[in-house]
N, C-alpha and C positions, 0 to 999 in steps of 0.2 A: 535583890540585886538591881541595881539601877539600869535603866533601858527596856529591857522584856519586862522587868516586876516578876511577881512569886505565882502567877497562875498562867500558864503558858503552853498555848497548845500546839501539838508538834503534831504535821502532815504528813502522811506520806499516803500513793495512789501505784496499786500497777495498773502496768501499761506504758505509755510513752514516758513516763515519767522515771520508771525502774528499772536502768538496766541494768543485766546481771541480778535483780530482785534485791539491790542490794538496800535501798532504801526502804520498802514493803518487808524486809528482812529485819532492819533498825526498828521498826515500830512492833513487828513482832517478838523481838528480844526486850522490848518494855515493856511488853502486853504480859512476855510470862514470866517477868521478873520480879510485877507487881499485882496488886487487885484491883480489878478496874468495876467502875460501874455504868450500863450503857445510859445516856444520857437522852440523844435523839437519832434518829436513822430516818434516811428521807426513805420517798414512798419511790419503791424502782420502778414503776411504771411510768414516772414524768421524768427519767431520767436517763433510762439505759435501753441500749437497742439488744433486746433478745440473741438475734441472727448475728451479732458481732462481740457480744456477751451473754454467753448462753448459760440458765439454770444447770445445776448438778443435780441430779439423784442421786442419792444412797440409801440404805438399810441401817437399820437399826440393832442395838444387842438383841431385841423382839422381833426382828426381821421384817418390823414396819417400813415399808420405802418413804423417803422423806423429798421433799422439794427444796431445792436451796438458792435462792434469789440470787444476783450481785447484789450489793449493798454500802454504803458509806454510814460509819456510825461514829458519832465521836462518843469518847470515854470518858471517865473522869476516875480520879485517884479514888478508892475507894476508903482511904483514912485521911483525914488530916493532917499536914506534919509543918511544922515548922518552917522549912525551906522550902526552893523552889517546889511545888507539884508543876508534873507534865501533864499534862491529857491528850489524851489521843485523838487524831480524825483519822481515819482509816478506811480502807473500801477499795473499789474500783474506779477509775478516771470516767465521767460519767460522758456520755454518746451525745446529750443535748441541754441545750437550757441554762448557760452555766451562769449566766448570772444568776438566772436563781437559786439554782444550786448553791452559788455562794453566798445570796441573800441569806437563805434560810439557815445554814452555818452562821456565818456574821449575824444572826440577830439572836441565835443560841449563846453564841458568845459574850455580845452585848449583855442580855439575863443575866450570864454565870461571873458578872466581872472578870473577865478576861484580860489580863493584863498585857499579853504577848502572843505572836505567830510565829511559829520555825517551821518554814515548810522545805522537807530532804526530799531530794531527788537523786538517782547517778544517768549516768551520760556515759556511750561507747566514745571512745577516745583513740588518738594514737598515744598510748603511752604506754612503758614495759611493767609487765607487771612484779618486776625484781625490786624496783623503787618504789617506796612511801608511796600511800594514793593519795595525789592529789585534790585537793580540799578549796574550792571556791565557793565564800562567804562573803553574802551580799545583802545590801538592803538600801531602799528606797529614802528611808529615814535617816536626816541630816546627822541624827540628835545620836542614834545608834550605829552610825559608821560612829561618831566620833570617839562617845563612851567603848564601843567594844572592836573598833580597831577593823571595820567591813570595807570592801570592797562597793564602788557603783558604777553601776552594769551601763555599758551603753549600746548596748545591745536592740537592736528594731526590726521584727518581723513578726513570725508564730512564735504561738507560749503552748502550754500545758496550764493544765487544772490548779496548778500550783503559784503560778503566776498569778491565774486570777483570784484565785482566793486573798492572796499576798495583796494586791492591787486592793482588793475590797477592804480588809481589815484596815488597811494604811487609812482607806476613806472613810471609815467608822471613827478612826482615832485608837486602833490598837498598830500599836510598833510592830512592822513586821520583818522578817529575816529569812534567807534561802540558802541552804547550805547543798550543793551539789559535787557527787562525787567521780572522780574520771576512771572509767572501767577501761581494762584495756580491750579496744574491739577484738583481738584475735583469741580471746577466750570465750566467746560467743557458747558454744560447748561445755563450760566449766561452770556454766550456774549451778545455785547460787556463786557470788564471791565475796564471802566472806571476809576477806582483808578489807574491803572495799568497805563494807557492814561495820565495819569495827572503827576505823576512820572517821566515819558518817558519826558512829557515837561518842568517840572523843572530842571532835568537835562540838559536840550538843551538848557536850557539858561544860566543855571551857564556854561556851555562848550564853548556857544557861546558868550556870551554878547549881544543877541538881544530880546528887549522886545516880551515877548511873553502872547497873551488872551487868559484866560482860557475860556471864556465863563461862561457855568453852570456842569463846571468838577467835581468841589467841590461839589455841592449839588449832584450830578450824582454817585457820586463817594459813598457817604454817603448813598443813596437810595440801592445802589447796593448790600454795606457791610451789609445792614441790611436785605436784600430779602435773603442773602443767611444765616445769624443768625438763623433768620426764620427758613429757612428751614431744618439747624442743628438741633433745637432746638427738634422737633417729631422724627430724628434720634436720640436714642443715641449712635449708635457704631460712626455713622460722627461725635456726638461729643466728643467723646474720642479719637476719628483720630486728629481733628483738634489740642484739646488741646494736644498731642504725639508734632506736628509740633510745636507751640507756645513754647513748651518747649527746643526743640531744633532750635529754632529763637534765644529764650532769650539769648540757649548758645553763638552763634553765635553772637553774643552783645555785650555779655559781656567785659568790660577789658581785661580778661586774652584770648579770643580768636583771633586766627592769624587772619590779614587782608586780607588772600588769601580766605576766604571762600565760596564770592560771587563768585568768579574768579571760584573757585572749581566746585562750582556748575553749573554756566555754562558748564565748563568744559564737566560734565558729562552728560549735557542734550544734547550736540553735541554729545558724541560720542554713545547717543540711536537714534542718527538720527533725533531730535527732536520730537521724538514720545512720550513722557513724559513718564513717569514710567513705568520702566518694572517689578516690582516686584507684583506681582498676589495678587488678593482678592480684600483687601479693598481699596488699593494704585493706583488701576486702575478709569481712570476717568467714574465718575459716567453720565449716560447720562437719 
């Protein structure tokens, strides 16, 4: 496929990057869709703060207790195919270092001819979550707004790990792309959100050209929208909040509205640092 090419690796970090896990969700639903094989995984001690990212213990079927790091490891397909392959980077958003952090990514890359970067993220938003999740696709690259129809960002402040990776690969010479998706904040409670997950992978395919299994997203997805219906339903100030949002979705729809809207709104979820709405009362995520 022209702009990404046929080997293309797709990002995703939690932590500021994932909310609702819905992106960290999207790389897991490729992880067990396919076979992967691990490639490189940096070393967490130049990377990650302990005391803000802490090891797991568990036990084992032997009842051996195990240590289990944070980690960032990218994947690769483990067959060959014809069409796009994805490879995975995956992990935790790492504490310090991140150029290097990207470096040593970027020159894995570089080795495996790398042809492309999609780095997914989601963002708490005001949006209802009755309507489509919206989907802002963007990239830096002149060549791939124009082949595959992106958005560019003009956005200036704090990023995420995703950014800079993004920014790195562009300066390597691999085409890079960011697809983020708008969670609604007052579902803060309702992690995962799978509608949100599902979205994030449709888009990664129309971007990519590589088949991609939803699994049980669909039905996941539908469970979800109705648990939180629910639970609108015994509010009614949430539900006059909800339907306030719906209303200004529709606008955002409609014909006569600009096509910058999504862009907009990301926009503005970056520059509150991705901490979702700052407007007090009812607008704060309910927990």
């Amino acid at each position: 496929m022209d702009g990404l090419g046929r080997r293309v690796i797709v990002a995703a970090f939690d932590g500021w990057n994932d909310a609702g896990e819905a992106a960290s969700s999207a790389l897991s639903q490729l992880r067990e869709s396919g076979e992967y094989t691990p490639v490189f995984s940096v070393d967490p001690e130049l990377y990650f703060d302990y005391q803000y990212t802490r090891p797991h213990i568990s036990a084992d079927a032997d009842g051996r207790r195990n240590l289990k790091w944070p980690e960032a490891t990218l994947l690769r397909p483990a067959r060959a195919t014809r069409g796009t392959q994805l490879w995975l980077l995956t992990g935790v958003e790492p504490a310090r270092a991140w150029q290097a952090f990207a470096g040593e990514f970027i020159d894995i890359a570089l080795r495996e001819d790398i042809t492309g970067f999609v780095g997914i993220g989601s963002m708490m938003s005001d949006v209802p979550h009755t309507r489509p999740i919206s989907i802002f696709a963007g990239s830096e690259n002149e060549g791939l707004r124009t082949s595959l129809g992106l958005e560019r960002s003009t956005y200036e402040g704090p990023v995420g790990i995703l950014s800079v990776l993004s920014h790195a690969a562009d300066a390597a010479g691999i085409p890079s792309a960011g697809l983020w998706a708008s969670v609604p904040h007052y579902v803060a409670g309702h992690t995962p959100s799978p509608k949100a997950t599902l979205a994030l992978l449709d888009k990664l395919e129309d971007l990519t050209g590589a088949r991609i299994e939803r699994g049980d997203l669909a039905s996941d997805a539908a469970a979800w929208e109705a648990s939180i219906d629910a639970a609108a339903a015994d509010d009614e100030e949430m539900t006059e909040y909800i339907r306030q949002l719906e209303r200004t979705r529709d606008t955002w729809d409609s014909p006569e509205a600009s096509g910058d809207a999504i862009a907009q709104e990301f926009e503005r979820y970056l520059r509150r640092g991705g901490d979702g709405p700052t407007k007090p009362g009812r607008d704060e995520p309910r927990r």
